[in-house]
C-alpha positions, -999 to 999 in steps of 0.1 A, spaced: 255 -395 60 253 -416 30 254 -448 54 225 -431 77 205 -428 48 206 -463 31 199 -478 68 169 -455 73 155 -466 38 162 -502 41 140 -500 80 115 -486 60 110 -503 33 114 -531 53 84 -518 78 59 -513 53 62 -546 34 58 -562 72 30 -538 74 12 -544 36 15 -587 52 -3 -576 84 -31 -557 63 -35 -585 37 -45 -603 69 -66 -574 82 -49 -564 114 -51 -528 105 -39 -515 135 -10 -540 137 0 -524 100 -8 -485 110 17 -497 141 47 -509 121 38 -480 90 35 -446 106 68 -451 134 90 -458 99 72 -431 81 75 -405 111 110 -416 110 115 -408 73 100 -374 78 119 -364 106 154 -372 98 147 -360 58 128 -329 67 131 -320 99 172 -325 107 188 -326 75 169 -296 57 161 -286 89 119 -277 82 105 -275 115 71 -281 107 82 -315 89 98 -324 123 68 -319 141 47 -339 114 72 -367 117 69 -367 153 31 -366 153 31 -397 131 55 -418 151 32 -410 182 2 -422 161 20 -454 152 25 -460 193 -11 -449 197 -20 -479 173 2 -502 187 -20 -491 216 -50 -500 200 -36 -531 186 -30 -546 220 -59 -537 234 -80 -551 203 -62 -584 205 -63 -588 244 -103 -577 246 -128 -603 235 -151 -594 211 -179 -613 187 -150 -614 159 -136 -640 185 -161 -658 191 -165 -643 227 
């Protein structure tokens, strides 16, 4: 469990320095994609199967769907011209 652990920390530390680079350049969504799927992650493994919360299980799955919502949003903000663009 030990080796479960250090890999789940090191994915998300890992995500949310990629994601604190993507919001120094302000591509918020891009950051809220790559944060909240490594967060939800935390939160469900932690709370939800090892102590075995439900509600923290629930919370970490509602934050993982958020991140693919914003990696939703990302996409569509990138592929959608706007007056940022010069469209």
């Amino acid at each position: 469990m030990r080796i479960a652990m250090t890999v789940m920390a090191l994915v998300f530390v890992l995500g949310s320095a990629s994601a604190v680079v993507q919001a120094r350049k302000g591509q918020w969504w891009r950051a809220a994609s790559t944060f909240l799927p490594g967060l939800g992650m935390v939160v469900v493994l932690l709370g939800g199967v090892e102590r075995q919360i439900t509600s923290l299980f629930w919370l970490g799955c509602l934050l993982v769907v958020a991140g693919f919502g914003a990696e939703a949003m990302a996409y569509w903000r990138a592929r959608t011209p706007s007056a940022e663009n010069g469209a």
